[in-house]
VONU-411640 format. One record per residue (C-alpha): x, y, z. Coordinates in steps of 0.02 Angstrom, whole numbers, plus 50000, padded with zeros to 5 digits. Layout:
BEGIN
((X; Y; Z))
...
This chain:
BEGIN
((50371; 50164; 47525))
((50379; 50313; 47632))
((50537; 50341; 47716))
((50527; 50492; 47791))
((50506; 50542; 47972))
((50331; 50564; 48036))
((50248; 50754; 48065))
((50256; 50784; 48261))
((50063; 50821; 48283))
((50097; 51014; 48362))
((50166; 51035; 48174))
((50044; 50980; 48101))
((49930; 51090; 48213))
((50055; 51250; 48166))
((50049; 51195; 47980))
((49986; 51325; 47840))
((49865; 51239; 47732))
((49999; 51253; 47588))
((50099; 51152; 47702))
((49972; 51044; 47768))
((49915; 50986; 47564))
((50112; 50958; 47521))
((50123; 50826; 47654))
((49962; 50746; 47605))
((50014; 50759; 47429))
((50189; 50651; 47469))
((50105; 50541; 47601))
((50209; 50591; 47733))
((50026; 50609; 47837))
((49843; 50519; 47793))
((49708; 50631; 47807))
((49607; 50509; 47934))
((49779; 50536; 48048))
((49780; 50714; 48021))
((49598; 50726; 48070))
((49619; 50630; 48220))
((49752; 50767; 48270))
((49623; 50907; 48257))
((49505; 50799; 48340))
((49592; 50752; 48497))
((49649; 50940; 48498))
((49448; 51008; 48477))
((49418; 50877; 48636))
((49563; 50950; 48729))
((49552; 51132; 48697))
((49368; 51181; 48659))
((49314; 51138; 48837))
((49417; 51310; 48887))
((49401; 51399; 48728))
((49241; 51363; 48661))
((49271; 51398; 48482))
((49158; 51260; 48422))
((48965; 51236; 48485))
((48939; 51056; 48371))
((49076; 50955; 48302))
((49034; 50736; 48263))
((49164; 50631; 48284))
((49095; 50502; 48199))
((49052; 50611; 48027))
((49230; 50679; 48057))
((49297; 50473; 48040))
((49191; 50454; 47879))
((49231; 50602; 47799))
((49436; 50589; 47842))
((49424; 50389; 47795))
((49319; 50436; 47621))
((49482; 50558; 47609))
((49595; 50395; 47643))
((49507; 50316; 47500))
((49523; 50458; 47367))
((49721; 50467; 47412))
((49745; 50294; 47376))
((49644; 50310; 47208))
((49723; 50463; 47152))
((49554; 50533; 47113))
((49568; 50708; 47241))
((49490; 50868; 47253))
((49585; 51033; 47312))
((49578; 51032; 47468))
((49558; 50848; 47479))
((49595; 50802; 47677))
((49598; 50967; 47738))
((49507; 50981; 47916))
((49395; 51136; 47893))
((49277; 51233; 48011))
((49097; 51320; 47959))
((49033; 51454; 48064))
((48862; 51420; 48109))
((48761; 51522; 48011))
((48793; 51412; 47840))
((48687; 51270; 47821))
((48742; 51096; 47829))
((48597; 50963; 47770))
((48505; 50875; 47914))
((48591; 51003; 48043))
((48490; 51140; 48127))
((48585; 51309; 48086))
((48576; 51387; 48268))
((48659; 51546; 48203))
((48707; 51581; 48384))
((48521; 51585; 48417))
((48440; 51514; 48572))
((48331; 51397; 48476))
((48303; 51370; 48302))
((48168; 51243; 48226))
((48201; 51261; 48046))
((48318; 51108; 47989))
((48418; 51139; 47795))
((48392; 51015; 47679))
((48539; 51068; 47570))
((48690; 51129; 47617))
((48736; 51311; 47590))
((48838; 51319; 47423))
((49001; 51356; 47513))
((48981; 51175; 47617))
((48947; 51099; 47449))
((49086; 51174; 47354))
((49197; 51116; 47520))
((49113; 50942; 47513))
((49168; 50943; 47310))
((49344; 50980; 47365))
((49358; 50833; 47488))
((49384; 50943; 47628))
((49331; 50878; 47796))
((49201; 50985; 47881))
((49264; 50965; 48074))
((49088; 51061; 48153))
((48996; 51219; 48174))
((49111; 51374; 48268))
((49031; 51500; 48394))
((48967; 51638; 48354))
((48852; 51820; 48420))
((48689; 51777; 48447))
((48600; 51827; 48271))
((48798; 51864; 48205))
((48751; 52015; 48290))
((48889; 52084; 48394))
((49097; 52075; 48377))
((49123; 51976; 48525))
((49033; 51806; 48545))
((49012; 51820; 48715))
((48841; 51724; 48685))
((48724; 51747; 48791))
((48675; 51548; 48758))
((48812; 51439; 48715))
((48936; 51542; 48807))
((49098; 51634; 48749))
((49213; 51590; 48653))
((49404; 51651; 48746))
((49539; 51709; 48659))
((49694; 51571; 48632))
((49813; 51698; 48680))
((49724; 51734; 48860))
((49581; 51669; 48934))
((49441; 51805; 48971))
((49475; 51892; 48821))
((49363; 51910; 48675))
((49428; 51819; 48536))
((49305; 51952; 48432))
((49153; 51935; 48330))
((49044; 51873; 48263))
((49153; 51748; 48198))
((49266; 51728; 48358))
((49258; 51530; 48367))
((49317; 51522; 48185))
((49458; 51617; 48239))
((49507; 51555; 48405))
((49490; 51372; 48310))
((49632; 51427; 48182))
((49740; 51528; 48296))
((49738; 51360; 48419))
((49756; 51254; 48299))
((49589; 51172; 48298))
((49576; 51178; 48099))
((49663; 51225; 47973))
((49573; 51352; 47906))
((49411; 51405; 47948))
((49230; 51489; 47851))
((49145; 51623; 47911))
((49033; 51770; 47874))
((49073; 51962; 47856))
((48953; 52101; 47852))
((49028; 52227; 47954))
((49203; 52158; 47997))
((49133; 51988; 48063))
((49292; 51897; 48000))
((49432; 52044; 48006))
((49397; 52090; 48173))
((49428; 51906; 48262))
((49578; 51887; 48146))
((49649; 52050; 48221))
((49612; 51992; 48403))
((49679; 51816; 48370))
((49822; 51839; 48257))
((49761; 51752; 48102))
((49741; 51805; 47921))
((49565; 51843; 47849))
((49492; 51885; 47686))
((49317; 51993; 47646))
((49315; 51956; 47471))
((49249; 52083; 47333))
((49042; 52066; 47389))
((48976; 51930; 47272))
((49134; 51827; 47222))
((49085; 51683; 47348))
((48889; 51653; 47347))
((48819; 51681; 47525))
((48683; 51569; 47473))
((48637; 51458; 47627))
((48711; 51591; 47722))
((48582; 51638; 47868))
((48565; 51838; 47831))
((48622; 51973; 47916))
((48630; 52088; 47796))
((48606; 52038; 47608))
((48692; 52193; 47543))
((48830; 52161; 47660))
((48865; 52012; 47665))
((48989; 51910; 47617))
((49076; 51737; 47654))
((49240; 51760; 47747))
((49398; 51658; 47745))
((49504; 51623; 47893))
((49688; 51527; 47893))
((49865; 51544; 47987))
((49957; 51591; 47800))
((49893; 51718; 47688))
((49944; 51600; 47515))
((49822; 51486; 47608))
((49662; 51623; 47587))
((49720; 51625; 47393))
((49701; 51441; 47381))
((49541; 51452; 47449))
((49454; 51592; 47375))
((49503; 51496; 47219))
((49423; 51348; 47253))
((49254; 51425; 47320))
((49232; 51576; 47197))
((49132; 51578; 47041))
((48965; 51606; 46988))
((48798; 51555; 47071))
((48643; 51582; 46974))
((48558; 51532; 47136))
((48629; 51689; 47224))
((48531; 51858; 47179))
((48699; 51940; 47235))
((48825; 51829; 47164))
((48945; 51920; 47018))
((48932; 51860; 46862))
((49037; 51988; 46776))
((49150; 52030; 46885))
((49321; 52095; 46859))
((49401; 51895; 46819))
((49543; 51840; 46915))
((49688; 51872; 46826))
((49883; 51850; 46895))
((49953; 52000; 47014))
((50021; 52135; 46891))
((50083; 52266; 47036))
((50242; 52319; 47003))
((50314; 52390; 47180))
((50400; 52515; 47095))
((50230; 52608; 47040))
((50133; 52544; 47180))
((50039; 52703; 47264))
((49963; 52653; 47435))
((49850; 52770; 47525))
((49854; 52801; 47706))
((49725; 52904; 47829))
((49827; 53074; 47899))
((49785; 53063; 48063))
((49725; 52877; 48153))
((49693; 52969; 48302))
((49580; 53083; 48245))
((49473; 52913; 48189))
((49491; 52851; 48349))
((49628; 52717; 48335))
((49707; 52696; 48517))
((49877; 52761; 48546))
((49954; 52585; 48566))
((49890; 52528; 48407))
((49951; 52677; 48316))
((50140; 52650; 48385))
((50097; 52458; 48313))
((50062; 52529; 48144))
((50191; 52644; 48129))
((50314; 52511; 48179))
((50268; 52394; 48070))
((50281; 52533; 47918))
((50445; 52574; 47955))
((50490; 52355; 47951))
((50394; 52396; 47752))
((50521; 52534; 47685))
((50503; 52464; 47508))
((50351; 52346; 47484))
((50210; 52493; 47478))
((50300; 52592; 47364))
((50240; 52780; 47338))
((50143; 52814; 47505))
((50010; 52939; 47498))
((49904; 53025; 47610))
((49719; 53019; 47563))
((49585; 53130; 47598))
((49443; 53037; 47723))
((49366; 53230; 47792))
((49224; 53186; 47701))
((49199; 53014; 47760))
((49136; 52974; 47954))
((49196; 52798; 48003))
((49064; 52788; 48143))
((48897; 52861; 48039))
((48931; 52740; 47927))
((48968; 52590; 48039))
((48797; 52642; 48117))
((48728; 52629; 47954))
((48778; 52468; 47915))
((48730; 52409; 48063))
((48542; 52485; 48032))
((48525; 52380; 47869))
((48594; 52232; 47987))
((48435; 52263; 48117))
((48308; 52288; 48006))
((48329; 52131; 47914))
((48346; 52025; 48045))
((48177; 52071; 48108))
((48125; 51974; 47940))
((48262; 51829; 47956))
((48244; 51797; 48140))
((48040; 51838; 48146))
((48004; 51655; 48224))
((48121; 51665; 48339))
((48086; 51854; 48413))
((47901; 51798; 48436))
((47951; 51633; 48517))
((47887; 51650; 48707))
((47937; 51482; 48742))
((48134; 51503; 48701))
((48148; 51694; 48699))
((48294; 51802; 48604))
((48401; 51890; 48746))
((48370; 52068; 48811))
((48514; 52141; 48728))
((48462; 52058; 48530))
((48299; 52101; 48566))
((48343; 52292; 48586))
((48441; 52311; 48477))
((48332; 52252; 48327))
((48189; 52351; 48391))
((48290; 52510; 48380))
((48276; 52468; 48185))
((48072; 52447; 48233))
((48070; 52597; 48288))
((48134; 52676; 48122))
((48054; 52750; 47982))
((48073; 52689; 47803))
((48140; 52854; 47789))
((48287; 52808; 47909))
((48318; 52673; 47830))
((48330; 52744; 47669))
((48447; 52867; 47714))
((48558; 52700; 47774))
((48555; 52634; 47606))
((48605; 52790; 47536))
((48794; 52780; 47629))
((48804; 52633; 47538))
((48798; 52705; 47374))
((48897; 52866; 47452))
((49042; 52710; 47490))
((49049; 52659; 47324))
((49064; 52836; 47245))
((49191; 52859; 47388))
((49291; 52699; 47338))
((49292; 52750; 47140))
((49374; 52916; 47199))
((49491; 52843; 47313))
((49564; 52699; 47201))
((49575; 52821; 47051))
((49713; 52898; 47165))
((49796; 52765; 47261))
((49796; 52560; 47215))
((49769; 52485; 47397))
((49729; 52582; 47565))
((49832; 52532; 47716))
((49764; 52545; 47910))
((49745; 52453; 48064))
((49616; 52312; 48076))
((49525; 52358; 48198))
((49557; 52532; 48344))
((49601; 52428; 48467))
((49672; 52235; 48531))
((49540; 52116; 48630))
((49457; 52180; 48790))
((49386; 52082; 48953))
((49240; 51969; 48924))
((49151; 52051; 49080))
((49196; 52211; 49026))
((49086; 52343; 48897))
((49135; 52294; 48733))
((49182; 52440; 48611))
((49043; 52526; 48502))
((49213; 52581; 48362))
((49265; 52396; 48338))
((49187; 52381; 48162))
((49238; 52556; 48122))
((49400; 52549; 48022))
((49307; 52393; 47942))
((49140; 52491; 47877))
((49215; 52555; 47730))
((49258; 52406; 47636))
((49111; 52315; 47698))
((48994; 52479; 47612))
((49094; 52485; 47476))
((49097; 52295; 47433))
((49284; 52304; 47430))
((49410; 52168; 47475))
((49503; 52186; 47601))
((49645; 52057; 47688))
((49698; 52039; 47880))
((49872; 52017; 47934))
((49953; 52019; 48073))
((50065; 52163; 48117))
((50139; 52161; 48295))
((50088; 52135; 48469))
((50017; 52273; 48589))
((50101; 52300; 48753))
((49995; 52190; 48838))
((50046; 52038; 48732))
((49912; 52035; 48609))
((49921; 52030; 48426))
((49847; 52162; 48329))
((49800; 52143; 48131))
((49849; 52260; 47968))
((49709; 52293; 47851))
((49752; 52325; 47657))
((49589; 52344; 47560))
((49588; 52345; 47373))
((49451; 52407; 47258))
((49319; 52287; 47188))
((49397; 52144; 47086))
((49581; 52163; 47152))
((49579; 52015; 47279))
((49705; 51925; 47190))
((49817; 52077; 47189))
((49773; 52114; 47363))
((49804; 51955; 47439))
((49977; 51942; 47341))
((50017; 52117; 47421))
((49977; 52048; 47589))
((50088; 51895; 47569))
((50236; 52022; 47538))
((50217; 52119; 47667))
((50159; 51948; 47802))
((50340; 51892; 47745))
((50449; 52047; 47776))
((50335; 52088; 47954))
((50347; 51899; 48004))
((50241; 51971; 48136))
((50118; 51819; 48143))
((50120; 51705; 48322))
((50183; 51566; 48352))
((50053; 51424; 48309))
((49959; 51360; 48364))
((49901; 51473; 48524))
((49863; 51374; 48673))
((49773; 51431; 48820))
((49891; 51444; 48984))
C-alpha cells in the first residue's frame, strides 16, 4: 500500500515529465487523477490564454482510465499516462485538422504517425493547441480562433506558429506538448514562453500526417518544461517511416553523448548586433555566458560574412508560400468561408513568382548545407540567442527578423535545442539556441541539459496569467 503523501496538484502541474513518469511509476499519482488535474486546469486557464482550440473531456476520461487499467496490469508503454498536447496541424482519426484554418472539410481517417506512435506509448492526447492560420506566421494571433496570450502577461504573443503548444506547457496545461517546425515554429514560442524545444535533425521524426508547410522544412517539434524530458521523447517517436518520402533511414544512429568538455569547441557569431539581435537580448546572452565559464569549452568565433540571416529566412519562407498554394488550394478558392486578407497575400506573393525565383530559393537550401559541413568541421555546436528579441504586443506589428537566428538550422536540417537563458528587463524570458550538425541530437540535447542546470534560468512553473 502506498504510504506516501499525495502530489499537491500545482506540482504536479510544475512537474518535468521525468518527474511526472517516476510518480506514476511508484503510484504515488493514477494517471486518470493526473489527467483530471490538467483538465480542470485547461477549463480554468484556456478561457484567458487560449492555447487550445479542441480538447474532449470525455476522450480525455477514456484514454486516462485505459491508462488506469495498463498500471494495474503492468503491461505500459513509455509514456504511459502522460497528458500530451498535438498542435493542430497533425491528424487525429475522425477529427477535422483545422490547421488554424477558417474552415476545413477534409476529415483524417488515420492519425498522423506521431499521434499513433503517442497512442502506442499510452500517452493521453489532451486536444488540438492554437496555432497561425496555415502555420503561417510566428505569432498565432489568428485571425479565426483568436490568440493565444502569453502565460507570463496577457497581450503578449506567446509566438508562433506553435504558440498554444507553448503557452499549454509553460502554464502547465500538459506536460509536454507536439508541434511543427519549419522555420522556427517550435523554438521561437519556447523562447517567448520559457520552455525547452527541440527541431530534430530533418527526417528523424516522420512528419507524415503532418499538414505541410514546407516538405523540405519541415519537421515535428518537441515542447516540455525539462530538457531530459525532449530526450525521452525524441526516443520514443524517432525511427524510420517507409511511409514518409523524407523520413531518414540511414541516418547518423543514436549513439550515447561522447563530448568531452575538455575538447568541446563551440562556435559563436562576432557581432549579434550586426545580425540584428536587440541590445537587451545581447546583455541576456552575454550574461548567461559568463554563468557557463566551463561547460562550452574552447569558444570560437565563426565566420557568418558569407551567410545573410534574413535572405535566407525569406527564402524559406518562399518554399513555405508556394506550397501552400497546393496544400491549402480548397480552401483559398472557398468563397463561402474565405482565407483572411493577410494569408491570402502573402501566398500570392509566391503566385506572383517565377519558377525561376523559386529555384533560386531552393538553391540556399543546398548553400545551408554546404555552409553547415564547413561550419561543424570547425566548431562541434553553435551557440546564439533563440530568437532577436522577447514577445511583443498582440495589437502591435509583429517582427519580420523573428525566424531569423532560426533559418539556419531549419535550411540546413540541423538540430537545434531551446533553453531558457534569463529574463529581459521587462520580465520576460528569453531562450538560448545550441544547434548541432545533422545526427548530433543526442549530443546536443545532453549539452543543453548541462548548461539548463548550471543557468537554472528556467521560470517558475507553471506560468499563470495575473
Amino acid at each position: 500500500m502506498n504510504t506516501m503523501p499525495p502530489v499537491a496538484e500545482t506540482d504536479m502541474r510544475r512537474a518535468t515529465l521525468l518527474q511526472t513518469l517516476h510518480w506514476l511509476a511508484i503510484g504515488r499519482i493514477q494517471p486518470q487523477a493526473l489527467a483530471d488535474v490538467y483538465q480542470d486546469a485547461i477549463e480554468r486557464l484556456n478561457p484567458r490564454l487560449n492555447a487550445y482550440v479542441d480538447f474532449s473531456v470525455s476522450l480525455i476520461q477514456e484514454q486516462s482510465a485505459a491508462a488506469d487499467r495498463r498500471r494495474r496490469d503492468g503491461v505500459i508503454g513509455r509514456l504511459d499516462g502522460l497528458p500530451i498536447a498535438i498542435k493542430d496541424n497533425f491528424d487525429v482519426a475522425g477529427v477535422t485538422t483545422r490547421a488554424g484554418m477558417r474552415r476545413r472539410s477534409v476529415v483524417p481517417e488515420e492519425d498522423a504517425h506521431i499521434v499513433a506512435r503517442l497512442r502506442a506509448s499510452g500517452a493521453v492526447l489532451l486536444g488540438k493547441t492554437n496555432m497561425d492560420e496555415g502555420a503561417l506566421g510566428l505569432a498565432t494571433n489568428n485571425p479565426f480562433h483568436g490568440a493565444t496570450h502569453n502565460p507570463h502577461r496577457h497581450g503578449y504573443t506567446a509566438g508562433g506558429s506553435s504558440g498554444g503548444a507553448a503557452a499549454a506547457v509553460a502554464s502547465g496545461m500538459a506536460v509536454a506538448a507536439i508541434g511543427s517546425d519549419s522555420l522556427g515554429s517550435i523554438r521561437v514560442p519556447a523562447s517567448y514562453c520559457g520552455v525547452y524545444a527541440l527541431k530534430p535533425t530533418h527526417g528523424e521524426i516522420s512528419a507524415r500526417g503532418l499538414v505541410p508547410a514546407a516538405r523540405r522544412l519541415d519537421a515535428v517539434g518537441l515542447l516540455a518544461r525539462g530538457v531530459d524530458d525532449l530526450t525521452v521523447l525524441l526516443q520514443t517517436l524517432a525511427g524510420y517511416d517507409a511511409d514518409d518520402a523524407r523520413s531518414r533511414r540511414r541516418r547518423v544512429a543514436f549513439s550515447p553523448p561522447d563530448w568531452e568538455p575538455g575538447n568541446l569547441r563551440t562556435g559563436f557569431l562576432p557581432d549579434l548586433a550586426a545580425v540584428g539581435v536587440d541590445t537587451d537580448v545581447c546583455d541576456v546572452f552575454n550574461a548567461a555566458l559568463g554563468q557557463l565559464k566551463g561547460e562550452l569549452g574552447e569558444r570560437r568565433q565563426v565566420d557568418f560574412s558569407d551567410w545573410d540571416f534574413a535572405r535566407t529566412r525569406r527564402a524559406g519562407l518562399l518554399l513555405m508560400e508556394a506550397e501552400m498554394l497546393h496544400t491549402f488550394a480548397a480552401e483559398l478558392a472557398d468563397e463561402a468561408y474565405p482565407v483572411s486578407a493577410g494569408f491570402r497575400q502573402m501566398v500570392e506573393f509566391a503566385a506572383n513568382k517565377s519558377a525561376a525565383d523559386y529555384v533560386a530559393a531552393d538553391l540556399v537550401l543546398d548553400a545551408a548545407t554546404l555552409k553547415m559541413r564547413r561550419l561543424f568541421a570547425q566548431v562541434d555546436v553553435l551557440v546564439l540567442p533563440t530568437t532577436p528579441q522577447g514577445a511583443f504586443p498582440l495589437d502591435g506589428p509583429a517582427p519580420a527578423s523573428q525566424a531569423d537566428l532560426c533559418s539556419f538550422a531549419s535550411l540546413a536540417g540541423c538540430p537545434s535545442v531551446s533553453i531558457p537563458m534569463g529574463f529581459l528587463p521587462n520580465g520576460l524570458p528569453i531562450g538560448m539556441q545550441l544547434v548541432g550538425a545533422r545526427g548530433s541530437d543526442l549530443r546536443l540535447l545532453e549539452l543543453a541539459a548541462v548548461c539548463a542546470s548550471s543557468l537554472d534560468a528556467e521560470p517558475a512553473y507553471p506560468v499563470e496569467p495575473a
